[in-house]
C-alpha positions as CSV (number, residue, x, y, z in Angstrom):
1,X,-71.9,-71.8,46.8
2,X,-73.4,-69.4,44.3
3,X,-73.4,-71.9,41.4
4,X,-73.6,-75.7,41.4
5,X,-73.0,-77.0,38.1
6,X,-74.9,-80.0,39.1
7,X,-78.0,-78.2,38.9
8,X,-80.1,-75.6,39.2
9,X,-81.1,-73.7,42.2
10,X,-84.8,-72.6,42.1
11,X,-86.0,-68.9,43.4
12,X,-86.8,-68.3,46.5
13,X,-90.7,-68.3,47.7
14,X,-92.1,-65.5,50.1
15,X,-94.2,-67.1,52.6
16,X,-94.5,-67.6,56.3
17,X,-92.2,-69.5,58.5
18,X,-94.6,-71.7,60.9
19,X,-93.1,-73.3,63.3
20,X,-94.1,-75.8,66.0
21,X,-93.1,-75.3,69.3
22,X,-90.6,-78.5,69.5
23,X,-89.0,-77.0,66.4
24,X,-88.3,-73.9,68.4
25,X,-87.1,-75.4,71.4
26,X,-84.7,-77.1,69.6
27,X,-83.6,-74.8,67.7
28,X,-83.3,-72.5,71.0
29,X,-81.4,-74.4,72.6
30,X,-78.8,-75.1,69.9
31,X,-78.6,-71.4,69.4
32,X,-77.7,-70.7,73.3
33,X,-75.2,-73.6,72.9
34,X,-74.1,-71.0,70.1
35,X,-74.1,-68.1,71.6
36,X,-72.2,-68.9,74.6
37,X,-69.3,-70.7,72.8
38,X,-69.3,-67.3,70.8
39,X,-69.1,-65.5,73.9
40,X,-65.4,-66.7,74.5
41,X,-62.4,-64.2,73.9
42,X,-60.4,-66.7,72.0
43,X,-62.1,-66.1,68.8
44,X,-60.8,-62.2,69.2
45,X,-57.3,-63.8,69.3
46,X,-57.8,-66.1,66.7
47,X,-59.3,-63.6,64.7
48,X,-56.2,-61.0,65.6
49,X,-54.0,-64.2,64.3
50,X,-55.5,-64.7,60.7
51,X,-55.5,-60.8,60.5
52,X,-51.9,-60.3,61.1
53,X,-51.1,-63.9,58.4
54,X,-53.3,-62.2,55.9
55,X,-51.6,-58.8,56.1
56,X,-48.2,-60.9,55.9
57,X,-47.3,-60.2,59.6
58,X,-48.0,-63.9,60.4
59,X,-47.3,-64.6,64.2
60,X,-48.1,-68.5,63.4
61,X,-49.2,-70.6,61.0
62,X,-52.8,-70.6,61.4
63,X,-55.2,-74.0,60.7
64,X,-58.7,-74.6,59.5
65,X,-60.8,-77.5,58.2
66,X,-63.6,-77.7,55.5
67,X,-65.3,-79.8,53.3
68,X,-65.7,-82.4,55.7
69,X,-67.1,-85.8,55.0
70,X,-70.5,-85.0,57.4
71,X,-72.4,-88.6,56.5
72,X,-69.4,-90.4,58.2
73,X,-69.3,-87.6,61.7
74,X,-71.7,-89.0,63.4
75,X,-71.2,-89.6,67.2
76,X,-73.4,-89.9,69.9
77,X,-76.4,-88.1,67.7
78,X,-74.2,-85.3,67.5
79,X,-75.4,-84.5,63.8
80,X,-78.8,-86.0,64.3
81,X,-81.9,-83.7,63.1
82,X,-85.0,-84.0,64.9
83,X,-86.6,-80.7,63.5
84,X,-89.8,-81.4,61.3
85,X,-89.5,-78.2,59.6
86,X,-87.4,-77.9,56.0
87,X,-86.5,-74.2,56.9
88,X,-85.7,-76.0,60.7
89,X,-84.0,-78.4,60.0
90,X,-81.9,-76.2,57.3
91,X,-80.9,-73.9,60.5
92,X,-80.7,-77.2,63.0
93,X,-78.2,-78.7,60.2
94,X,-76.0,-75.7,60.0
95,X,-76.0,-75.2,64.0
96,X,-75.5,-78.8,64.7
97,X,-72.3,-78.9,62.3
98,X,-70.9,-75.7,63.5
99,X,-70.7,-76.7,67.4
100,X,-69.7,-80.4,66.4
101,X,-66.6,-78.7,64.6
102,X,-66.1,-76.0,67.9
103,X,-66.4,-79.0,70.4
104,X,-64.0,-81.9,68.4
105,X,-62.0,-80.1,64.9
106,X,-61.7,-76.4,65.4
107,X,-58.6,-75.5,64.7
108,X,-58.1,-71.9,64.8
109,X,-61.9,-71.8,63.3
110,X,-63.7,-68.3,64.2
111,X,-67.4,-68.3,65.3
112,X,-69.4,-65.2,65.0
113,X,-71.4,-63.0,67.5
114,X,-74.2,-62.9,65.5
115,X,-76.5,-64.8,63.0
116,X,-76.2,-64.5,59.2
117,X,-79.7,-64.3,57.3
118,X,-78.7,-64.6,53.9
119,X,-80.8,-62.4,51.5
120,X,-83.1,-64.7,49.2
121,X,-80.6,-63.7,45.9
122,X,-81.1,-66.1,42.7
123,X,-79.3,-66.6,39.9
124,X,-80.2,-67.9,37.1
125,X,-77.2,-69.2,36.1
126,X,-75.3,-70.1,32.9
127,X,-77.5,-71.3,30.9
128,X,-76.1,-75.7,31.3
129,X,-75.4,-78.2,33.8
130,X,-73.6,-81.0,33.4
131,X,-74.9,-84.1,31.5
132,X,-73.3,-86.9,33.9
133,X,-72.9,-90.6,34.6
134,X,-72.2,-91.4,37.8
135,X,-70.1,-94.0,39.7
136,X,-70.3,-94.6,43.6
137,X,-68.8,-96.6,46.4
138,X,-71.0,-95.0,49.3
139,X,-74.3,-94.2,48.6
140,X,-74.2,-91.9,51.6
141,X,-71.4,-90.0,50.4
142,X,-72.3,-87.1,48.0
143,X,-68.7,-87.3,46.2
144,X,-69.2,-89.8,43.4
145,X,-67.2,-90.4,40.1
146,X,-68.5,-88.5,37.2
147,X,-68.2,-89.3,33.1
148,X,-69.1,-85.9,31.9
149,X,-71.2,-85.8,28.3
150,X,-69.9,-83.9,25.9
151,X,-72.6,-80.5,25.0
152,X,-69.9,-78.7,23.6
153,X,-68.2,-79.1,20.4
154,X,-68.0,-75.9,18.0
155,X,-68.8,-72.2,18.3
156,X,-72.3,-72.4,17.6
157,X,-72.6,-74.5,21.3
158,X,-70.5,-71.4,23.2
159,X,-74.6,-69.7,22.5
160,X,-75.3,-72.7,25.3
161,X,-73.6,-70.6,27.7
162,X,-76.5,-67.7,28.7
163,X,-75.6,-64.5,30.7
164,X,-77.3,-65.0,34.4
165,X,-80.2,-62.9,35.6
166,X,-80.1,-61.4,39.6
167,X,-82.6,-61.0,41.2
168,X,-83.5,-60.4,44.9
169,X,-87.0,-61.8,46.8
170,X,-87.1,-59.2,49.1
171,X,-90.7,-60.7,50.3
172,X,-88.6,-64.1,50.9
173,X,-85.5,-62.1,52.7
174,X,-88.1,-60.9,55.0
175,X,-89.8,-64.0,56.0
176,X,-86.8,-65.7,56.5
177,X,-85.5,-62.7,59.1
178,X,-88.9,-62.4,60.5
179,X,-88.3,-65.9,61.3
180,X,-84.8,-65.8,62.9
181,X,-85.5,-62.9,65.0
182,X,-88.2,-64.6,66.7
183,X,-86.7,-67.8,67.7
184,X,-83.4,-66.6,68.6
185,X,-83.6,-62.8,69.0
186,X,-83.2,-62.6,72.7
187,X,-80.1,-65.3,72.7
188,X,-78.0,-63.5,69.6
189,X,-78.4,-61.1,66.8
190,X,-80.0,-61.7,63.8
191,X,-78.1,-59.6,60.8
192,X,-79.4,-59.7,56.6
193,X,-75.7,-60.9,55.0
194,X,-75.7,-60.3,51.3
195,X,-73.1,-62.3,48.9
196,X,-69.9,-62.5,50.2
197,X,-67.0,-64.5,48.4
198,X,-67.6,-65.8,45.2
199,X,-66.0,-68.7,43.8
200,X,-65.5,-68.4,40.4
201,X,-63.8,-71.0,37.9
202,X,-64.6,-71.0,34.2
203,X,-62.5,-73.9,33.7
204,X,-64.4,-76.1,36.5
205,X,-67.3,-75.8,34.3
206,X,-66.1,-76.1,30.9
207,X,-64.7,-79.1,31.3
208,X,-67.9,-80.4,32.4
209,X,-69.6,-79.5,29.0
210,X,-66.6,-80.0,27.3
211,X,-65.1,-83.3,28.4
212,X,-61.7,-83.5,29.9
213,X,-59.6,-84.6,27.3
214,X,-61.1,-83.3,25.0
215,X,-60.8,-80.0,26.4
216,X,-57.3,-81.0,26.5
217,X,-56.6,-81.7,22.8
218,X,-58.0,-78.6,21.7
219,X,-56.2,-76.1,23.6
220,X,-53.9,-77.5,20.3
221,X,-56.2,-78.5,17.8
222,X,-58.7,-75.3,18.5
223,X,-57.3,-72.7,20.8
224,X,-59.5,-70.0,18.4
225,X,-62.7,-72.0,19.9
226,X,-61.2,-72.5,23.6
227,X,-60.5,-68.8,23.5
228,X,-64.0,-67.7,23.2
229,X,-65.4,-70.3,25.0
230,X,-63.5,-69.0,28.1
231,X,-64.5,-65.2,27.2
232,X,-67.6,-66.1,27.1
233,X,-67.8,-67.8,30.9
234,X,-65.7,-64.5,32.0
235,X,-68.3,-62.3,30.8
236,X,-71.1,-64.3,32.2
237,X,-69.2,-64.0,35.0
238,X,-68.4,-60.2,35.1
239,X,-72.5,-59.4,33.9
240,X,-73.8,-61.7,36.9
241,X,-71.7,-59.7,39.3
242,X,-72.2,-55.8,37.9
243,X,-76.2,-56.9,39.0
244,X,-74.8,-57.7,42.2
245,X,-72.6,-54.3,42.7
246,X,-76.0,-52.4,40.8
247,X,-78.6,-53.9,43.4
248,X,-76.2,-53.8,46.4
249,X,-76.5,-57.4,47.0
250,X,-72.5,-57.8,48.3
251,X,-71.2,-58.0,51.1
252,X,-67.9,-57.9,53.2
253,X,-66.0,-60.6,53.4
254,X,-62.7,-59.5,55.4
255,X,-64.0,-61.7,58.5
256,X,-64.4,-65.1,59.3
257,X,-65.6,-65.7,55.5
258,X,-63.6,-68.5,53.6
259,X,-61.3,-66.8,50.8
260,X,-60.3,-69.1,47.3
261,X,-60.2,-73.0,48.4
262,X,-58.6,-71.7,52.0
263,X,-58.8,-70.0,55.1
264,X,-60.3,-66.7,56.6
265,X,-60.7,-62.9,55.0
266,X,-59.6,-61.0,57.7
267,X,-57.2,-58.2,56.8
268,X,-56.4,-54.8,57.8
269,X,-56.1,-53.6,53.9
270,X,-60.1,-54.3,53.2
271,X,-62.6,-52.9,53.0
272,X,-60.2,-50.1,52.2
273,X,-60.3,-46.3,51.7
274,X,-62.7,-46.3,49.2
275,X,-65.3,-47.4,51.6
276,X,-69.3,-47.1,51.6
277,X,-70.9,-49.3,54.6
278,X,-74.3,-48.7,52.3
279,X,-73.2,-50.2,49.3
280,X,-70.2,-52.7,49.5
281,X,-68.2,-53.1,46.0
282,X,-65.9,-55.6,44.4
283,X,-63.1,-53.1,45.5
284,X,-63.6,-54.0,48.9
285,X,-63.8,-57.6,48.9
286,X,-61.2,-60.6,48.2
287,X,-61.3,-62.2,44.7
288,X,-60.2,-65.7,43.4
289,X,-59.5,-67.8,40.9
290,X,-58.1,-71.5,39.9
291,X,-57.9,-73.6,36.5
292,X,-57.4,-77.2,38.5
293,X,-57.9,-78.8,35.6
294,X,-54.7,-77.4,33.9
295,X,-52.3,-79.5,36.6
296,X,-50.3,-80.7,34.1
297,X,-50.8,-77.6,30.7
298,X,-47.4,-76.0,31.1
299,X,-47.1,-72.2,32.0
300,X,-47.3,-70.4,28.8
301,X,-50.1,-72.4,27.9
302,X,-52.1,-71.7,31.3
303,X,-51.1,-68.1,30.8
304,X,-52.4,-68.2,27.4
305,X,-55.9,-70.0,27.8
306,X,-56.7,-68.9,31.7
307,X,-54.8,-65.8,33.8
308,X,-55.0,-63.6,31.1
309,X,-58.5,-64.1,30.8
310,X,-59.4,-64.3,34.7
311,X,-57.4,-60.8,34.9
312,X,-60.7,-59.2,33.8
313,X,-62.7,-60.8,37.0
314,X,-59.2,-60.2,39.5
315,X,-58.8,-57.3,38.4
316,X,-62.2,-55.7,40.4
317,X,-61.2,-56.7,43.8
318,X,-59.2,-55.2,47.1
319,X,-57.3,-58.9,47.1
320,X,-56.9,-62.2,45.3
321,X,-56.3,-65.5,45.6
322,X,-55.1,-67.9,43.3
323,X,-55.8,-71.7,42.9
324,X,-57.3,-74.4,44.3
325,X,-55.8,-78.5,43.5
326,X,-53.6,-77.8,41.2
327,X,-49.8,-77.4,41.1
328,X,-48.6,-74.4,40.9
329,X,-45.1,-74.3,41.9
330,X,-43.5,-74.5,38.4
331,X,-46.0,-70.7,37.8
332,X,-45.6,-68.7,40.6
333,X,-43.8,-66.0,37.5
334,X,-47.1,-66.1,36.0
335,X,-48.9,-65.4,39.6
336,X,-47.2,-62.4,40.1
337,X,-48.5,-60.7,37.4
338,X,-52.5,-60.9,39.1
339,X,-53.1,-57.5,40.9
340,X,-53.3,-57.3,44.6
341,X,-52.3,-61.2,44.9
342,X,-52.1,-62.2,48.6
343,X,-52.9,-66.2,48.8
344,X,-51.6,-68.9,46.9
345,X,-53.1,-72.6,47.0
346,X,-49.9,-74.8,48.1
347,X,-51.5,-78.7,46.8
348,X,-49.6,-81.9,47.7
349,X,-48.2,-82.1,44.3
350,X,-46.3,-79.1,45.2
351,X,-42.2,-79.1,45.0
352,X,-42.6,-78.2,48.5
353,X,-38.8,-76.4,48.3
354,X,-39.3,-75.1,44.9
355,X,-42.4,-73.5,45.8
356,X,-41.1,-72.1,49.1
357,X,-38.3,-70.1,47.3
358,X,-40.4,-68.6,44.4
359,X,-43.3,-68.0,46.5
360,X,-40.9,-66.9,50.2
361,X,-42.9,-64.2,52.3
362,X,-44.2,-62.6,49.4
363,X,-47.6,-64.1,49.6
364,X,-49.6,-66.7,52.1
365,X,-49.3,-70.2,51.2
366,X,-52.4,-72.3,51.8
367,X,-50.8,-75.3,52.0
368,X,-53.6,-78.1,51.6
369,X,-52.2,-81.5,53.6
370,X,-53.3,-84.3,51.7
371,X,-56.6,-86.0,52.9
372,X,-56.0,-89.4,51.6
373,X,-54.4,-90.3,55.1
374,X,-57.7,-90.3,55.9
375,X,-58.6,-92.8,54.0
376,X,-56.0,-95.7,54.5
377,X,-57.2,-99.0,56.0
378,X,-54.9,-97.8,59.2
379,X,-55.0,-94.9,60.6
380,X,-50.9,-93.2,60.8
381,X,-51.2,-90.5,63.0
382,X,-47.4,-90.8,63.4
383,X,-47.2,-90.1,59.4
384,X,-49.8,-87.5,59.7
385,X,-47.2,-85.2,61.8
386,X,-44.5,-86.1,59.8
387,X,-45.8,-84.6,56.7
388,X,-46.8,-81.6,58.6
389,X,-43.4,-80.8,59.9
390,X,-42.1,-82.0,56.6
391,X,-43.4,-78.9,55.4
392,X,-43.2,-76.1,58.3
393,X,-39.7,-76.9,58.6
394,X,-39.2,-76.2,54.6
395,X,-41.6,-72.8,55.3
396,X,-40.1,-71.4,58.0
397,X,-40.3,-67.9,58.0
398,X,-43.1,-68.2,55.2
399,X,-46.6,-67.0,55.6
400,X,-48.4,-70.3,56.0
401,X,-52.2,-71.6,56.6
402,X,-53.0,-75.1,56.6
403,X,-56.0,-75.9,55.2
404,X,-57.6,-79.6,55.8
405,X,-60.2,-80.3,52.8
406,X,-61.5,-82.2,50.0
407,X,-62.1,-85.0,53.0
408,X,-64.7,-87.7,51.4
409,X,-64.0,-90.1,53.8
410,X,-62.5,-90.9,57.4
411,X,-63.8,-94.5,56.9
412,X,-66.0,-93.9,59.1
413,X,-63.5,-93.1,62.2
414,X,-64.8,-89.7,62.6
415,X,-61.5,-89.5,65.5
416,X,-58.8,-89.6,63.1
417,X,-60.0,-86.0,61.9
418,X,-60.5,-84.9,65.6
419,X,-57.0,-86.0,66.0
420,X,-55.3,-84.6,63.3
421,X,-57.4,-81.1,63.9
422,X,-55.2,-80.9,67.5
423,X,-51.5,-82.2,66.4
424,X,-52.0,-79.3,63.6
425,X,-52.6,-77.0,66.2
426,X,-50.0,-78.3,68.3
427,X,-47.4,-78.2,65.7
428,X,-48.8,-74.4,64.4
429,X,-47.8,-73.5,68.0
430,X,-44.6,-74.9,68.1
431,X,-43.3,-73.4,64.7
432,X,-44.8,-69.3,65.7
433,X,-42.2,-66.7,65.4
């Protein structure tokens, strides 16, 4: 995530990896556990499959899962870390969670030949985060209730809002490569990965500055001061992201990247003809966007106070997507009017038949199953299914990906996801073309 609006992320520091030799082993052997799951031919097909949905050819509807509930996954020390190490256990984390995911919720998940060193890229954000109090019902679990404090309340607060700073540690980059290469060069490659997707949602931050409701009342009480409040995010926004195109800190993102709030990039139509592999642009990545908190602001007025002002950021990339949890079946009319749109977030407040026939197999519909199955006090695999095929037998001949998220909890059954991860493939293969 490039901004958490939680916090602030601190620079990077250059110095020196040290590991000790248990850390290593560790790590080692995680990495050849990696490496030879990598090594199979099915992520070529899978990766052939969520080319041919994203270029609306679909073959099948394809499946993946994020977001996952990771305190409650725990089996058989699975997820346990036994690096000493921060950087370590950083990379024993990530490997750990990756082959836990290959070996019990895959789906049609795609795992890479190589490993990603990110470059050591800091922002210094917008200028606020969120004043919060907090309510919980697991102190393991890091989704918690939040009663946002209100920071702003007139025009003179919108000068709150800074424009971010980029910058790249190249020192740090280094290090951390340095580091990579020589515990796992010899098992897979180590490649520098600059930013690929970014996630960007003015509205998912006002609100937290704002307040919700009153956010709410003064898209009628103030839409003058709502108005440049949202400008004002867009060109923070748009100034944080000319550094990245100006110090060629982007990266591609037509692979096994997650697009939006859904599934893979890959697609024939990026990075396009207007290629450089030494300096990647907006052009030639995948875009997004999503106002969740407007679920219920009707269309002109979600028109009015967010597409129109998110055209500016679509308008830069190859592709788009559009939304995230909120319905939007009562505004696919306004979609259409976002350049190069290719995904649409399908939530389950969706009119699953309304949004079938205004959405059809014009664009991909990443239908997001609700989680809160999850969550019952007994676990309904039977119901599970049933809302699954509830929906592939409204979409047939749609372009569909279903997309298992927002998961906070699996009361601690970590089976009931394994389980739903293979009927979802099951069904995906019963309902291909």
């Amino acid at each position: 995530m490039l901004h958490d609006p939680s916090h602030y992320e601190p620079p990077a520091i250059a110095e020196e990896i040290k590991l000790s030799v248990r850390d290593k082993e560790v790590l080692r052997r995680l990495a050849a556990e990696y490496a030879a799951a990598a090594a199979r031919p099915v992520h070529q097909e899978k990766a052939r499959l969520w080319q041919k949905l994203n270029d609306l050819r679909c073959e099948r509807p394809m499946v993946w899962i994020n977001e996952v509930c990771w305190h409650e996954m725990n089996v058989d020390d699975e997820l346990t870390l036994v690096t000493e190490h921060p950087w370590a256990r950083d990379q024993e984390r990530d490997l750990r969670r990756t082959l836990y995911q290959w070996r019990h919720l895959p789906g049609d998940m795609v795992l890479s030949d190589y490993l990603a060193c990110p470059l050591a890229v800091h922002s210094t954000d917008f200028g606020i985060i969120e004043d919060v109090d907090v309510a919980k019902t697991d102190e393991a679990n890091d989704i918690v209730s939040r009663h946002f404090k209100i920071q702003i309340r007139d025009f003179p607060d919108l000068e709150k809002i800074k424009m971010p700073v980029v910058t790249h540690n190249a020192a740090a980059t280094e290090f951390r490569y340095q580091a990579m290469c020589e515990v796992y060069g010899d098992i897979l490659p180590v490649r520098k990965v600059g930013q690929t997707h970014i996630w960007f949602t003015p509205w998912d931050y006002l609100i937290r500055w704002w307040g919700v409701a009153e956010a709410m009342v003064d898209l009628v009480e103030r839409p003058e001061l709502v108005h440049a409040a949202v400008e004002r995010m867009v060109d923070a926004w748009m100034i944080e992201l000319d550094q990245f195109e100006a110090i060629n800190l982007l990266a591609l993102d037509c692979n096994n990247t997650r697009i939006g709030s859904g599934g893979y990039g890959y697609t024939q139509h990026l990075p396009g003809e207007e290629y450089d592999p030494a300096c990647v642009h907006p052009r030639n990545m995948w875009g997004c966007s999503n106002a969740q908190v407007f679920s219920s602001v009707s269309p002109p007025m979600h028109w009015e106070f967010a597409i129109q002002h998110e055209l500016r950021w679509l308008a830069r990339w190859g592709l788009t997507y559009y939304g995230c949890c909120e319905p939007l079946d009562q505004k696919i009319d306004l979609l259409r009017r976002i350049p190069n749109l290719r995904k649409v977030s399908v939530t389950p407040w969706c009119n699953t038949p309304r949004v079938v026939e205004r959405i059809g197999g014009d664009y991909v519909m990443s239908r997001k199953p609700s989680p809160a199955i999850f969550a019952e006090d007994r676990w309904r695999p039977e119901q599970a299914r049933r809302d699954l095929r509830e929906f592939l037998d409204a979409a047939r001949g749609c372009h569909v990906e279903l997309i298992m998220k927002d998961i906070s909890t699996v009361r601690y059954q970590p089976r009931r996801l394994w389980q739903w991860a293979e009927m979802a493939v099951e069904l995906a293969q019963e309902y291909a073309r």
